[in-house]
C-alpha positions in Angstrom: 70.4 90.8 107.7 69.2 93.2 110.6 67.7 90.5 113.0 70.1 88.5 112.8 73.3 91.1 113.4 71.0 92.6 115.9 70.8 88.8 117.8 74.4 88.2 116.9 75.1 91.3 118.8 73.0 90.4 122.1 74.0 87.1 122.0 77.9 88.3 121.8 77.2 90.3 124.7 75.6 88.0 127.0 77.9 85.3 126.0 80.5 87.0 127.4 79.7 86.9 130.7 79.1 90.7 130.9 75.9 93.0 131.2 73.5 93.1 128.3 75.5 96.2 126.9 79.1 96.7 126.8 81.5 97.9 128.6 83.5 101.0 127.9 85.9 101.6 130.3 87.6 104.8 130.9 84.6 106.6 129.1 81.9 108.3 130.6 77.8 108.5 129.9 76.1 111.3 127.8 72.3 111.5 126.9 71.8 111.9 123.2 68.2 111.6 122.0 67.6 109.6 119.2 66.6 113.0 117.6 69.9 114.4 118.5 72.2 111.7 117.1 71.0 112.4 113.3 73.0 115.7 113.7 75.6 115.2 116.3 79.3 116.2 115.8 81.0 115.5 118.8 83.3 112.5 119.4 81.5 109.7 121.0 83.1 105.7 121.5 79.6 104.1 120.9 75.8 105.1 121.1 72.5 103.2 122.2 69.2 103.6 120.9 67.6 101.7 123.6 69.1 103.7 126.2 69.9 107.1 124.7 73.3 107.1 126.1 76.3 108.2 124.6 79.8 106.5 125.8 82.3 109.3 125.8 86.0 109.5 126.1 87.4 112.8 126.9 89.7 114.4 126.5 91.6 113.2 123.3 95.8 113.2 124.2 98.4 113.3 121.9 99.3 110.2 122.5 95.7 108.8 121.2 95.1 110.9 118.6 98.8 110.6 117.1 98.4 106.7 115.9 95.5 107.6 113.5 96.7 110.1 111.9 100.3 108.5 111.5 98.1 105.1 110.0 96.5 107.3 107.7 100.3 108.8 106.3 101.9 104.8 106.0 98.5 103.6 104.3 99.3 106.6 101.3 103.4 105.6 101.2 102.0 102.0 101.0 99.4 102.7 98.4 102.0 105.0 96.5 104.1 102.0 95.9 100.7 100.2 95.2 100.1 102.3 92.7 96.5 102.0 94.1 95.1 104.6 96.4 93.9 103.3 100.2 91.1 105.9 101.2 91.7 106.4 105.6 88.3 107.1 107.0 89.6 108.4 110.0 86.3 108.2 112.7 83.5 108.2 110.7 80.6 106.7 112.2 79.9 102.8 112.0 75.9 102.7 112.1 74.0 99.3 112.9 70.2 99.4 112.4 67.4 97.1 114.1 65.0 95.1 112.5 62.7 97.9 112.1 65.6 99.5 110.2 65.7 102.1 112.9 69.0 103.8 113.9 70.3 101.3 117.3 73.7 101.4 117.7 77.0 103.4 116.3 80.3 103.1 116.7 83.1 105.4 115.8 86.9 104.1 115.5 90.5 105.9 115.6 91.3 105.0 112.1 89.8 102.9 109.5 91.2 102.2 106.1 89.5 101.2 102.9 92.2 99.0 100.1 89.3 99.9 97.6 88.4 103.7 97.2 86.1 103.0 94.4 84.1 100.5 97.4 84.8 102.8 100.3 82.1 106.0 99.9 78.6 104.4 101.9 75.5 105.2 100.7 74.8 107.7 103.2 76.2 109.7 105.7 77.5 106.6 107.6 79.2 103.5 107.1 76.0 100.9 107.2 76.5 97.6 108.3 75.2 94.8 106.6 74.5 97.6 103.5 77.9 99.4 102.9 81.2 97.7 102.5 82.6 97.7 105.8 86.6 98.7 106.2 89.4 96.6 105.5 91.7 97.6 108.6 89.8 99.4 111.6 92.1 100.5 114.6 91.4 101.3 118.2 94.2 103.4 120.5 93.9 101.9 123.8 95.7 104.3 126.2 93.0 104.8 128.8 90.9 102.5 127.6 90.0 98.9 126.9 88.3 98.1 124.0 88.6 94.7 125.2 86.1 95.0 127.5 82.9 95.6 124.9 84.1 97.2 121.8 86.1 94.6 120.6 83.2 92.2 120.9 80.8 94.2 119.1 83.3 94.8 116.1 83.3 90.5 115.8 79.7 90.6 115.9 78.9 93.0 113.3 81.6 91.1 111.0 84.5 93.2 110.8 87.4 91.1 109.3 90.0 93.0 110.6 90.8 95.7 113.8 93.8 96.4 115.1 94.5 97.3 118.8 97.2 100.1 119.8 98.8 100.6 123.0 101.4 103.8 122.5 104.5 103.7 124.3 103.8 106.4 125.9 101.6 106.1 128.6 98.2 108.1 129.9 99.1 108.8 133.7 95.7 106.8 134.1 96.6 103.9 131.8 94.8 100.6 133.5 97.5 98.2 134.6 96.8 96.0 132.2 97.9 97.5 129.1 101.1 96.6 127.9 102.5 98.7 125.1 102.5 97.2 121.8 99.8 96.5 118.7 97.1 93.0 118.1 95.5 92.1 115.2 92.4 90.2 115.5 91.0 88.4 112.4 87.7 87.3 111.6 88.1 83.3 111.3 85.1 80.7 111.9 84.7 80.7 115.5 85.3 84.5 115.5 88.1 87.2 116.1 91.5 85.5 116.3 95.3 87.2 117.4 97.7 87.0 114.6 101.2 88.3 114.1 100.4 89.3 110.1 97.9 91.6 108.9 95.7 89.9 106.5 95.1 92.9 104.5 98.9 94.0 104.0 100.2 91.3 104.1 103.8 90.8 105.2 103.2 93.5 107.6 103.7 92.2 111.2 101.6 94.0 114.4 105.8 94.4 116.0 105.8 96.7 112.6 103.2 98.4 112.7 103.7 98.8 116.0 107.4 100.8 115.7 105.8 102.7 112.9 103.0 104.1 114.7 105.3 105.2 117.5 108.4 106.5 116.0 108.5 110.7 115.9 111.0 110.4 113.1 110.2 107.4 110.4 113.8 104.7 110.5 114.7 103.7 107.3 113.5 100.0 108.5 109.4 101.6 108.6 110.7 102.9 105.4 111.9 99.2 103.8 108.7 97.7 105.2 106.4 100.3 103.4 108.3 99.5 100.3 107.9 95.5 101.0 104.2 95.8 101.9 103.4 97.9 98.9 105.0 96.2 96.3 103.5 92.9 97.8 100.2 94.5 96.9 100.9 95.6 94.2 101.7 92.2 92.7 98.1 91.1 93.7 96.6 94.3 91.7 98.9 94.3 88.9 100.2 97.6 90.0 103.3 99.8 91.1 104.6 102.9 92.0 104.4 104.0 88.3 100.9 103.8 88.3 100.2 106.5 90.8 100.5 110.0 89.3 102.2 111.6 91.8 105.0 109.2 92.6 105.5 109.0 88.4 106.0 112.5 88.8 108.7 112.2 91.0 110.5 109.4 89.5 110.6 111.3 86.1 111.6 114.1 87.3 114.5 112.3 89.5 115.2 110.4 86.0 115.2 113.5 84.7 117.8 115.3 86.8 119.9 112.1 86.9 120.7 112.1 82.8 121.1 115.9 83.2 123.5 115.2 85.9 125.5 112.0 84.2 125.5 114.5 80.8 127.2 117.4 82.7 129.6 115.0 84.4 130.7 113.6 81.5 131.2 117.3 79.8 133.5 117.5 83.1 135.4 114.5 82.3 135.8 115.2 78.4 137.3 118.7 78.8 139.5 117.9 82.0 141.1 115.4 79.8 141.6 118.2 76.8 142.7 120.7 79.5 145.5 118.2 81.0 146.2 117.2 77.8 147.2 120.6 76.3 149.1 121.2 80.2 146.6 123.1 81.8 144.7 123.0 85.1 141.3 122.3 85.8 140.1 124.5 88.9 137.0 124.4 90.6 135.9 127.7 88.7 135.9 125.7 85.6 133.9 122.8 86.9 131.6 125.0 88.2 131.4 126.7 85.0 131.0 123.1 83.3 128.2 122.0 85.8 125.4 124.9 84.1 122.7 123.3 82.0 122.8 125.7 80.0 126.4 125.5 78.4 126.7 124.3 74.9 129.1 121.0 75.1 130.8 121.0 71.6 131.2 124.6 72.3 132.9 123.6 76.0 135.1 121.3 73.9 136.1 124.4 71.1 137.0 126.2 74.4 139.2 124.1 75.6 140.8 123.1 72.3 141.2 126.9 71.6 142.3 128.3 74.8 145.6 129.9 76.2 144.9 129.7 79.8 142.3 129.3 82.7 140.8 132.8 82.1 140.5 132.6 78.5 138.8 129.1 78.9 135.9 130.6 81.0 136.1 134.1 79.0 135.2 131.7 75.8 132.6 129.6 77.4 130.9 133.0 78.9 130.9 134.1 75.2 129.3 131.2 73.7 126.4 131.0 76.2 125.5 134.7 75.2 
């Protein structure tokens, strides 16, 4: 399996008419030492064992870093209404080895999501390709960079099925020119990475989406109806729903919950309005305030206003029966 992604990943190189490595534009070079990478913390686009070098993009804007994180927030709504959890990676390194099962290249991406959690944790420290499972959605913020250019390639040729590419709205001042804003998917297919408008993954979700929902400050209630679309679509596949993750059952028995309390206390409303106006007295707003407490006794409400001579002694009576 090494050889052959190692030769897979030459040969994608040099069929692309470009240098033996790739090209990461908009980063610059940094020696690490093989030693060094086994404990390096830093940020890097993608490391070489052959050359010791270190592509690095600095520094990180808002406007890169923003996408990610906002991915990683949709992918839990989505799962929530999946009832399955989606586990976001966020940039953990992507490690290929060589044929002598030496460390050669690594990768790190923007975002990377996992649709299984129980398949998502790699045996190691990194994500292994061709020995862990390898992420269901990677993405890759383009704003002064082109992943294009290399990265793009070597993500086909280590058999990713499917990576995103972001271009924010709002611009770098030293975007490249060729950048429009807006969001690709490229699938894995037979004769490699092909553009689509739907993600494979979740499906029904469209790259114009995702797109809008990566750049909105404030989520519209349209990001909120695809969420909702795209999860339950899911869910269907798994067998799932919302009421199958804890957290959102929570909710929804709570909101259940409040919603009896709230149809029982306006239904005490209605019953003693009626016995009130029957018997030629008002209902204020003092009563149905009174009326609107949890805690009030209902057959004793309806004794009170039976028994009472005026609006006073209503609430005087209903006081007295909740002590």
């Amino acid at each position: 399996m090494d050889e052959a992604l190692h030769s897979k990943d030459v040969a994608r190189s040099a069929s692309s008419g470009g240098p033996k490595y790739p090209e990461f534009p908009g980063c610059h070079p940094v020696r690490i030492s093989r030693a060094e990478i086994k404990t390096w913390e830093g940020r890097i686009e993608f490391w070489d064992a052959d050359t010791e070098i270190a592509m690095v993009c600095e520094p990180t804007t808002w406007y890169h870093e923003v996408p990610g994180q906002r991915l990683a927030r949709l992918a839990g709504l989505i799962a929530a209404v999946r009832g399955v959890q989606i586990e976001a990676a966020g940039s953990s390194d992507l490690l290929l080895r060589n044929a002598r099962r030496e460390w050669w290249r690594i990768m790190q991406p923007d975002q990377m999501l996992f649709l299984d959690p129980q398949e998502a944790e790699p045996q190691a420290l990194a994500v292994e390709v061709g020995l862990d499972r390898l992420p269901d959605v990677v993405l890759e913020v383009d704003n002064t960079t082109d992943v294009r250019r290399g990265k793009l390639g070597l993500y086909e040729a280590w058999g990713f099925s499917e990576v995103w590419v972001e271009v924010p709205e709002h611009p770098s001042p030293s975007r490249p020119a060729s950048l429009r804003p807006g969001l690709t998917i490229h699938l894995a297919s037979e004769g490699g990475f092909r553009r689509a408008q739907v993600s494979r993954a979740f499906p029904g979700w469209t790259a114009a989406e995702i797109h809008t929902a990566l750049n909105e400050p404030v989520m519209s209630a349209k990001t909120v109806a695809d969420l909702r679309r795209v999860g339950r679509a899911m869910g269907e596949v798994d067998g799932t729903g919302p009421e199958d993750d804890l957290f959102l059952r929570e909710e929804r028995a709570e909101g259940r919950a409040e919603g009896i309390a709230r149809g029982r206390i306006e239904m005490l409303q209605a019953n003693v309005q009626e016995v009130l106006q029957s018997r030629g007295l008002s209902v204020t707003p003092a009563i149905l305030g009174q009326l609107s407490r949890m805690d009030l006794d209902p057959a004793a409400a309806i004794r009170s206003a039976l028994a009472c001579r005026s609006e006073k002694d209503f609430l005087r009576r209903i006081r007295a029966a909740r002590q």
